[in-house]
DRENDO-1510 file (C-alpha; in Angstrom, 1 decimal, always signed):
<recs>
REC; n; res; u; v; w
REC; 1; UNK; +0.0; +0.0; +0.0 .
REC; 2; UNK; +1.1; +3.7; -0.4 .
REC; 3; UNK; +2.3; +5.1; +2.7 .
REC; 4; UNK; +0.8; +9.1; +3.1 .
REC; 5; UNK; +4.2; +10.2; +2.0 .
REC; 6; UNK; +4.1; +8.5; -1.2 .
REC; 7; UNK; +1.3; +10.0; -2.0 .
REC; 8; UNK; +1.8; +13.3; -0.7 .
REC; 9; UNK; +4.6; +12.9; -3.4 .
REC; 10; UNK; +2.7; +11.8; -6.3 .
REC; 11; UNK; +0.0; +14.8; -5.3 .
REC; 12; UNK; +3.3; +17.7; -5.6 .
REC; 13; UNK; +4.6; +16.2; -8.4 .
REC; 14; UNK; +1.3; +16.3; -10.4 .
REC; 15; UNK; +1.4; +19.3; -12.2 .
REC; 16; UNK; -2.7; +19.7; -12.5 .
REC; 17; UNK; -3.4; +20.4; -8.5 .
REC; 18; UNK; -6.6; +18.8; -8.1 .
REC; 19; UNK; -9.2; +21.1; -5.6 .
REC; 20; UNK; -11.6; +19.9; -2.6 .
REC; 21; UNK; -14.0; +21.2; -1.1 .
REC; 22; UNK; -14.5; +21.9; +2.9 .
REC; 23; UNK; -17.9; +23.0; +3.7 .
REC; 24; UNK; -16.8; +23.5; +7.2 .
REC; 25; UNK; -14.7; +26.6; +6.9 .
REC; 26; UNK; -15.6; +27.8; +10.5 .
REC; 27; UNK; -13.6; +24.6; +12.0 .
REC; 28; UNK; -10.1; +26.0; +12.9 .
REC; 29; UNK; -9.0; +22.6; +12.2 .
REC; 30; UNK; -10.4; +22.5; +8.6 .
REC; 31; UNK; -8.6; +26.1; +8.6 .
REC; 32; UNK; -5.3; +24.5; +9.2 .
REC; 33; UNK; -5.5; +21.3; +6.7 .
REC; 34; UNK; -6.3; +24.3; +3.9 .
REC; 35; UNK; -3.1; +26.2; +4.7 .
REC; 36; UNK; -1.1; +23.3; +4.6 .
REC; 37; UNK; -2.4; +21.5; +1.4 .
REC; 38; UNK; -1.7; +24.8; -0.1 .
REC; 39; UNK; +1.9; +25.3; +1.8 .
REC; 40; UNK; +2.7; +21.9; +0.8 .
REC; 41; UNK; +1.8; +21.9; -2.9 .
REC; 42; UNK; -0.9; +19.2; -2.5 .
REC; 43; UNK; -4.1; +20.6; -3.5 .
REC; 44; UNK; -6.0; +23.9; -4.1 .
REC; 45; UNK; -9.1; +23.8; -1.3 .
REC; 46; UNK; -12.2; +25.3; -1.7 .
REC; 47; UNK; -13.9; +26.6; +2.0 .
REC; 48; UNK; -17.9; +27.1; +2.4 .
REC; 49; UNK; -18.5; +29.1; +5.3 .
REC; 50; UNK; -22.4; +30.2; +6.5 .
REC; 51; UNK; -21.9; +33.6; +6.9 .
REC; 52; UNK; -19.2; +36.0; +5.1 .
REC; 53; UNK; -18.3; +37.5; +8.7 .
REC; 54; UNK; -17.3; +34.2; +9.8 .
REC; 55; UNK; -13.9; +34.2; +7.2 .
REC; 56; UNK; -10.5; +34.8; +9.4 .
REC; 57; UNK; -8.0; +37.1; +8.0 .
REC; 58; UNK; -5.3; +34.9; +7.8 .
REC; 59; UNK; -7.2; +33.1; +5.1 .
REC; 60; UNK; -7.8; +35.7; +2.9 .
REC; 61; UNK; -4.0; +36.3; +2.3 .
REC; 62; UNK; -4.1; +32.3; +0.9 .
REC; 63; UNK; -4.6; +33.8; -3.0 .
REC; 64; UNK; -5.0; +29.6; -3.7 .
REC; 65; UNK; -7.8; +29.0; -1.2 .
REC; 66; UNK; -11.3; +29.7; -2.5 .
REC; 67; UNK; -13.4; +30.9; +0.0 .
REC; 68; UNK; -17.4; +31.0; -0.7 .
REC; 69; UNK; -19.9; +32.8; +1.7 .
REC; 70; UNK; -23.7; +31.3; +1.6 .
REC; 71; UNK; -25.0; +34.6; +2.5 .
REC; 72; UNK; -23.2; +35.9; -0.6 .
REC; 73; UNK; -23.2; +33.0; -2.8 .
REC; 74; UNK; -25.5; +33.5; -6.1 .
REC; 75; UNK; -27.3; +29.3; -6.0 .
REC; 76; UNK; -29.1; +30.1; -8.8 .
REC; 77; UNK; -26.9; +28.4; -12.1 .
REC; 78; UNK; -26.9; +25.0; -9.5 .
REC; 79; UNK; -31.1; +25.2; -8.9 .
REC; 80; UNK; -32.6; +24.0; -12.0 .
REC; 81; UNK; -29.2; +21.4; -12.0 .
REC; 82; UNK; -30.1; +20.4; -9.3 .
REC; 83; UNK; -34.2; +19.6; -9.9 .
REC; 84; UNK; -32.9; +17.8; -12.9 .
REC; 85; UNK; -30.7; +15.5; -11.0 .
REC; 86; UNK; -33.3; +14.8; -8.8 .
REC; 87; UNK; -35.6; +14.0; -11.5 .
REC; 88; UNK; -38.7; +15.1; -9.9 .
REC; 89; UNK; -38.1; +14.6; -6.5 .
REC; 90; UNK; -37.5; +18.2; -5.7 .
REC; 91; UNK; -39.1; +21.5; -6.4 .
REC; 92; UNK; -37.2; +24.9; -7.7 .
REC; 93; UNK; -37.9; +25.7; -4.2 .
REC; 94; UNK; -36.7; +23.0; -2.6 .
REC; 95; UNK; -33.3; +23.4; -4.3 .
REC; 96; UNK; -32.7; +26.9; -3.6 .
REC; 97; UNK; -33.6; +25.9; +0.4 .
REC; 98; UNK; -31.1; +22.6; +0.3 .
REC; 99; UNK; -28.5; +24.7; -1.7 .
REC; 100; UNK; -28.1; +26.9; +0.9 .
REC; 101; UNK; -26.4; +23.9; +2.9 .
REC; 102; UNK; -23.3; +24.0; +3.1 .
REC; 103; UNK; -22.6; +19.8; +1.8 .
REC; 104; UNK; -25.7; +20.0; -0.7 .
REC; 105; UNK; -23.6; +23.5; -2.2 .
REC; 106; UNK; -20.4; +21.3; -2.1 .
REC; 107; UNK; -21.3; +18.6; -3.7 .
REC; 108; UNK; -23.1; +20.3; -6.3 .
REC; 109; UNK; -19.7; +22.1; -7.2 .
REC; 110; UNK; -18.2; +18.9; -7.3 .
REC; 111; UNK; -20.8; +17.3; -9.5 .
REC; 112; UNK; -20.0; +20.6; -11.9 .
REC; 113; UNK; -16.8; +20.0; -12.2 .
REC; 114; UNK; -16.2; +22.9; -10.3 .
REC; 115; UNK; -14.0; +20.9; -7.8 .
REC; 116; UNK; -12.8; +17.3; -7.9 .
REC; 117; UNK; -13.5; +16.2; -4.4 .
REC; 118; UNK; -15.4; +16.9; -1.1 .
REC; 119; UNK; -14.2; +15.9; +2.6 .
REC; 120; UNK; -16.8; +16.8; +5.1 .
REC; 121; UNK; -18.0; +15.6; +8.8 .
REC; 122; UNK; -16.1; +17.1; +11.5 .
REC; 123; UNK; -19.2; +18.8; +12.6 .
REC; 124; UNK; -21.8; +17.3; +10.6 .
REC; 125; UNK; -22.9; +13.2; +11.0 .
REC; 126; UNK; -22.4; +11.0; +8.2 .
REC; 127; UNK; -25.8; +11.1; +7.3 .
REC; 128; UNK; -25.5; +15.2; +6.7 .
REC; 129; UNK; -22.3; +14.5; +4.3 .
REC; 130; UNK; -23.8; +11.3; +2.6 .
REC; 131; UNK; -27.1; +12.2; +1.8 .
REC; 132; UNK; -26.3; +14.9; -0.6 .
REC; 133; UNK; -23.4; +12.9; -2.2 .
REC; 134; UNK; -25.6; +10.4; -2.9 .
REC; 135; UNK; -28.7; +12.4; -4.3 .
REC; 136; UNK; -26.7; +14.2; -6.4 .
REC; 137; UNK; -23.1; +12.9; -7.6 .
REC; 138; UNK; -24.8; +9.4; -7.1 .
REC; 139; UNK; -23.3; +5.6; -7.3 .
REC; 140; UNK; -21.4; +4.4; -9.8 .
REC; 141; UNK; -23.2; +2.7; -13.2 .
REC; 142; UNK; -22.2; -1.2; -11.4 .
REC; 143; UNK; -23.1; -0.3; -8.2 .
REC; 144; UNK; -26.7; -0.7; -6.0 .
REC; 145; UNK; -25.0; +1.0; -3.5 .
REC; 146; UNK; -22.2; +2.8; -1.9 .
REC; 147; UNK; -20.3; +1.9; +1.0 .
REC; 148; UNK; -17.7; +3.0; +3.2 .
REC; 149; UNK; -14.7; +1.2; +4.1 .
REC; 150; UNK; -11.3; +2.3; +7.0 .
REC; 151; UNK; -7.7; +1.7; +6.1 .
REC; 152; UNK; -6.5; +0.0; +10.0 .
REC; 153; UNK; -3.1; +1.1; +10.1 .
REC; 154; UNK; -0.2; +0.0; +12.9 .
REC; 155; UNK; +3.5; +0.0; +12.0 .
REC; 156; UNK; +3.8; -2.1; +8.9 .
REC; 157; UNK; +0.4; -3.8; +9.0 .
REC; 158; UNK; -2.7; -2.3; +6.5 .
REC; 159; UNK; -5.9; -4.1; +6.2 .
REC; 160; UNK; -9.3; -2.9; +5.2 .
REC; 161; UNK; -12.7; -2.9; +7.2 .
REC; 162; UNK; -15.4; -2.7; +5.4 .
REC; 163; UNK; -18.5; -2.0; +5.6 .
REC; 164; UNK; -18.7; -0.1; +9.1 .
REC; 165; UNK; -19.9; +3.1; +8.2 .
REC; 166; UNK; -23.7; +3.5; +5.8 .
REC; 167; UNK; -25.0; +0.2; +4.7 .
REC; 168; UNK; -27.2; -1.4; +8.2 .
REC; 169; UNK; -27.4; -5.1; +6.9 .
REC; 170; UNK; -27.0; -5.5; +3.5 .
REC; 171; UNK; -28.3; -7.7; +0.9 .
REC; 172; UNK; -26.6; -11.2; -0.4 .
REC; 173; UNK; -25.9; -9.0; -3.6 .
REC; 174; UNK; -24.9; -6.1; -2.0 .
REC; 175; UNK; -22.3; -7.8; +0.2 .
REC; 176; UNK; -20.5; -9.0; -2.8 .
REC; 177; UNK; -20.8; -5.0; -4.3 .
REC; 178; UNK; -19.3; -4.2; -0.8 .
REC; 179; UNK; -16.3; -6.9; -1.7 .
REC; 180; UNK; -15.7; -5.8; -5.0 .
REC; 181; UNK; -15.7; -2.2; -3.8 .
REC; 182; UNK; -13.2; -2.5; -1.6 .
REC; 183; UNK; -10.8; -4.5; -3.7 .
REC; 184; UNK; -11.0; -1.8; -6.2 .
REC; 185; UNK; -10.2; +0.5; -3.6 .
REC; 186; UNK; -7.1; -1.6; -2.5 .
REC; 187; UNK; -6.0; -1.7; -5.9 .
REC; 188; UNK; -6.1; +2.2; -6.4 .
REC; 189; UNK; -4.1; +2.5; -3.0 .
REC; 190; UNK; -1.7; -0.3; -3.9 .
REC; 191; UNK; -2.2; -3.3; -2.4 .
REC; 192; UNK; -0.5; -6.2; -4.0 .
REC; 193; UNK; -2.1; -10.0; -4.9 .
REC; 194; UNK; -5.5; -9.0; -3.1 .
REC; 195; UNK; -7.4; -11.3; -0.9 .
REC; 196; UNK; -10.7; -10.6; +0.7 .
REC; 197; UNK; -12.6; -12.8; +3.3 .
REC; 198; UNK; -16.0; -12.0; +4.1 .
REC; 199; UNK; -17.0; -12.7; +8.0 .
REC; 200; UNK; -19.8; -14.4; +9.5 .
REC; 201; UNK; -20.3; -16.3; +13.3 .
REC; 202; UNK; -19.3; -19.6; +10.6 .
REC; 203; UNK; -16.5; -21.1; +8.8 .
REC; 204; UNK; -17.4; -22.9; +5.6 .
REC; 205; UNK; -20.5; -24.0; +7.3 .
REC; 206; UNK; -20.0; -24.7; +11.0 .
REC; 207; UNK; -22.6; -22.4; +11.9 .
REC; 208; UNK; -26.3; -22.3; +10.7 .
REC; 209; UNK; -28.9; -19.6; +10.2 .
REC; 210; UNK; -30.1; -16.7; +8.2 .
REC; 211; UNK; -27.2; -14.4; +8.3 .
REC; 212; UNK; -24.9; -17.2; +7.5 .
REC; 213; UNK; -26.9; -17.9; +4.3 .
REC; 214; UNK; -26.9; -14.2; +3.6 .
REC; 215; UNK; -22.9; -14.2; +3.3 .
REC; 216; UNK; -22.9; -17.9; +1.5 .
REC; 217; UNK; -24.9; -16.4; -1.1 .
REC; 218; UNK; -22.7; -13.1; -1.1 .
REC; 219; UNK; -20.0; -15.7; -2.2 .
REC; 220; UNK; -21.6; -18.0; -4.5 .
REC; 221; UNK; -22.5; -14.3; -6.5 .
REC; 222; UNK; -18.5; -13.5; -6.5 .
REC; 223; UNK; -17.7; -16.8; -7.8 .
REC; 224; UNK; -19.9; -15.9; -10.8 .
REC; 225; UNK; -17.9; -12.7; -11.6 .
REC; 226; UNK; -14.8; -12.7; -12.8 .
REC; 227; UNK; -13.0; -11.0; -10.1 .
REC; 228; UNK; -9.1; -10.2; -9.9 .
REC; 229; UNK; -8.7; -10.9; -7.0 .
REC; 230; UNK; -9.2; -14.3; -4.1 .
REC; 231; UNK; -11.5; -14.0; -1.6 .
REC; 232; UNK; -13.1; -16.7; +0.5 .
REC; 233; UNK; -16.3; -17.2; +3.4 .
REC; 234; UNK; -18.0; -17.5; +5.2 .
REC; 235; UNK; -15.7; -17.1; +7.1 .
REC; 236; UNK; -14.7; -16.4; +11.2 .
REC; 237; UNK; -12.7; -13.5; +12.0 .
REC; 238; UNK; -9.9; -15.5; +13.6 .
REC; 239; UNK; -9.5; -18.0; +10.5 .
REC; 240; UNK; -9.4; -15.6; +8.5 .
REC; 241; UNK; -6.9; -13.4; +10.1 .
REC; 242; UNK; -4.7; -16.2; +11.1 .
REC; 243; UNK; -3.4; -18.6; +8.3 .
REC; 244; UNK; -2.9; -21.2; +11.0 .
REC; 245; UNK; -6.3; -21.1; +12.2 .
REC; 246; UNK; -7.9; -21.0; +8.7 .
REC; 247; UNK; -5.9; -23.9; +7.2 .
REC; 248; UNK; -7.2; -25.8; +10.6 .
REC; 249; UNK; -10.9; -24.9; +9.9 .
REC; 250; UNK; -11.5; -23.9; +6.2 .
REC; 251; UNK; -9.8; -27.0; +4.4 .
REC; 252; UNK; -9.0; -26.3; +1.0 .
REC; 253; UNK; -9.5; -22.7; +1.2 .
REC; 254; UNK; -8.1; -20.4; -1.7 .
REC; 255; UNK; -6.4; -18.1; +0.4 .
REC; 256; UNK; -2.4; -18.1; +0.6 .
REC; 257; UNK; -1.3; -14.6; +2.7 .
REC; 258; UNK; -1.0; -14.9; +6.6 .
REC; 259; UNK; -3.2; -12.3; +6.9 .
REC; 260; UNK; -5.9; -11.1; +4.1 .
REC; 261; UNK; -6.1; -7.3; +2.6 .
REC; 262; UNK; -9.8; -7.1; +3.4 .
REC; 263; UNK; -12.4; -8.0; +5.7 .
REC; 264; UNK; -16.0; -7.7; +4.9 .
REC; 265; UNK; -18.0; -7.4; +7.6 .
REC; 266; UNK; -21.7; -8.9; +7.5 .
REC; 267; UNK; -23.9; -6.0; +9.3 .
REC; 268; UNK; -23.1; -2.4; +10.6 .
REC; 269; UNK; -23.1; -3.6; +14.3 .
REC; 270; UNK; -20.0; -6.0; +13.5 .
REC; 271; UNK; -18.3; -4.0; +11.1 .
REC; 272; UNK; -18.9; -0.5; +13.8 .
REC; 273; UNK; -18.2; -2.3; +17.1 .
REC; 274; UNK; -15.2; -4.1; +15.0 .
REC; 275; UNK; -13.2; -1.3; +13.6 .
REC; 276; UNK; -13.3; +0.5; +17.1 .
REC; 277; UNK; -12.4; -2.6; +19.3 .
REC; 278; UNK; -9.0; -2.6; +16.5 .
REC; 279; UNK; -8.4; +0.9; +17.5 .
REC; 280; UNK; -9.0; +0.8; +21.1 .
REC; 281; UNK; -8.0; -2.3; +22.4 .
REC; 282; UNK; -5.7; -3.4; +19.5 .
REC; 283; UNK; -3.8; +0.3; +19.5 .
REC; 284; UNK; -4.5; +0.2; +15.4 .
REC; 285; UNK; -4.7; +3.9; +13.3 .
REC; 286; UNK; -8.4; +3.8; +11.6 .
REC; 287; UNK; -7.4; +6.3; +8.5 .
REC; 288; UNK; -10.8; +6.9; +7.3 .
REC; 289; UNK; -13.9; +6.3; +6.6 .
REC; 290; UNK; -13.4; +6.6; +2.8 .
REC; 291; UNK; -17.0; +6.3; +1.1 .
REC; 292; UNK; -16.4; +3.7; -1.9 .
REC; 293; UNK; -18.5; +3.5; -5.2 .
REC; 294; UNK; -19.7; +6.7; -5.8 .
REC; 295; UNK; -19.2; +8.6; -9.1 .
REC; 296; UNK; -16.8; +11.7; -7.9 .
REC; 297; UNK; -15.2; +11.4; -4.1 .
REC; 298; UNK; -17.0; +12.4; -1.2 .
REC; 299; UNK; -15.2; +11.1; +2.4 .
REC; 300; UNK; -16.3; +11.5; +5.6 .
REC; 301; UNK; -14.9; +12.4; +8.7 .
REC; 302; UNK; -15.4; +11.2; +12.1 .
REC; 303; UNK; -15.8; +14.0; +14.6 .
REC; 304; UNK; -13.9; +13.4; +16.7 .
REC; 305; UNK; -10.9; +14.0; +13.9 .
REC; 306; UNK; -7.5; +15.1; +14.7 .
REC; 307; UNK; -5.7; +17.3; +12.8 .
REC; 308; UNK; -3.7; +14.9; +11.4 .
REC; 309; UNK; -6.4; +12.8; +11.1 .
REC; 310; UNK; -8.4; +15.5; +8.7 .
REC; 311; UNK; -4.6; +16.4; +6.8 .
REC; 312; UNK; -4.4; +12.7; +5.8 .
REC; 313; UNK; -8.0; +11.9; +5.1 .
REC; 314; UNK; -7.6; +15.3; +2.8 .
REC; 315; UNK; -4.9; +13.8; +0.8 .
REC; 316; UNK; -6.0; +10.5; +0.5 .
REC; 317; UNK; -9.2; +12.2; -0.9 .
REC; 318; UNK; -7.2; +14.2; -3.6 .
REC; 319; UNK; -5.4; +11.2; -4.6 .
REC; 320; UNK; -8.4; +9.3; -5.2 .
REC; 321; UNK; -9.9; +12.1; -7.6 .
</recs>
């Protein structure tokens, strides 16, 4: 995988600086990541801020950062875009109101081509910085869905966790979107001879029940695609985290790494309560969560984000642009 200096290098050595938007200029932390994507060559930001009173100073002397004002800020070339996107589903009215949002206005500008990418969620929940992505840059052509997906991080190890973030408990079909998903999105961050394993409470049927049909099914659908990558399930989280353990339980399995790139977690709960027991209890870096299958990129930010936390998320954002 690239490490956040490898592709902080590939971002100052493109000569076409891509731009992303912040809708949440009045964070001093959001303040800070601007200043230094533009003091570090890595991208040209684009801050939304409610009010026009609310812009600092010290941003204004930043000739590279954009800085929009809603109370200022002329909606009126995104409205009718915007009512046509939605295809009937919202009024002239409706769009001038919603445009006047901060993530809705963002997004838009992305979907115009305006700006390449959005990171949002520092102060708003995921819901606030997903809804709008979806209604109006939207999933892409092979996808039901999108989903969201965390990069877990501790000195030399990377694996994926996925889906822990949007999707509550997700369809036999939209289990093996989720898989092919995140592959693509290892693949685009480097990963090398991919492997996947998507969890249940079974192994290669030890366990019985609905759920553990749900995830059979999602893997019977992946065998039917041609997919470049190996994956195996059902499938426990030890076995498949531990080569030992899953030789001893999954006989025969396809797998041949240690330890797999991705985990694909059946529900929310698991995939939630999961990520967070990694990063608590298992002192592993949850870089993310990156929101995977929509047209243009849109991430999200936990808010409880560090500094560092936003800088990198930023970056990785450009990069995937």
């Amino acid at each position: 995988m690239f490490t956040i200096e490898e592709i902080k290098e590939k971002l100052v050595t493109n000569s076409i600086k891509k731009r992303i938007v912040l809708p949440e200029g009045e964070a001093e932390i959001i303040q800070e990541v601007a200043k230094t994507l533009i003091d570090q060559k890595l991208g040209l930001p684009v801050l939304i801020f409610k009010n026009s009173a609310d812009i600092p100073n010290h941003l204004r002397t930043y000739k590279d950062i954009e800085l929009i004002a809603l109370d200022q800020f002329d909606t009126t070339e995104f409205e009718s875009k915007f009512v046509e996107i939605r295809k009937g589903k919202a009024t002239a009215e409706q769009a001038a109101t919603l445009l006047k949002l901060p993530n809705y206005l963002g997004c838009m500008i992305v979907k115009t081509k305006q700006a390449d990418c959005m990171l949002s969620g520092l102060n708003n929940t995921t819901a606030d910085t997903i809804r709008p992505a979806l209604q109006i840059i939207g999933t892409k052509p092979q996808y039901s869905i999108a989903s969201s997906a965390f990069i877990m991080a501790k000195g030399n190890e990377r694996y994926i966790f996925t889906d822990c973030a949007l999707n509550i408990k997700p369809t036999s079909e939209q289990l093996a979107d989720i898989t092919n998903m995140a592959a693509e999105f290892a693949q685009i961050m480097n990963f090398k001879d991919i492997e996947a394993t998507l969890l249940s409470y079974s192994t290669n049927g030890s366990g019985k029940g609905e759920d553990v049909d749900r995830v059979k099914k999602a893997v019977e659908i992946l065998k039917e695609k041609n997919t470049s990558y190996k994956f195996e399930g059902e499938i426990q989280f030890d076995a498949a985290f531990d080569k030992l353990v899953r030789d001893k339980k999954f006989k025969n399995n396809s797998l041949t790494k240690q330890t797999p790139d991705i985990f694909v977690f059946p529900e929310i709960h698991s995939g939630n309560i999961g990520y967070k027991i990694a990063q608590r209890m298992g002192g592993y870096e949850a870089i993310g969560p990156f929101v995977l299958g929509l047209n243009q990129p849109v991430n999200d930010l936990s808010r409880g984000a560090t500094f560092i936390d936003v800088l990198n998320t930023a970056i990785i954002t450009l990069f995937l642009s």
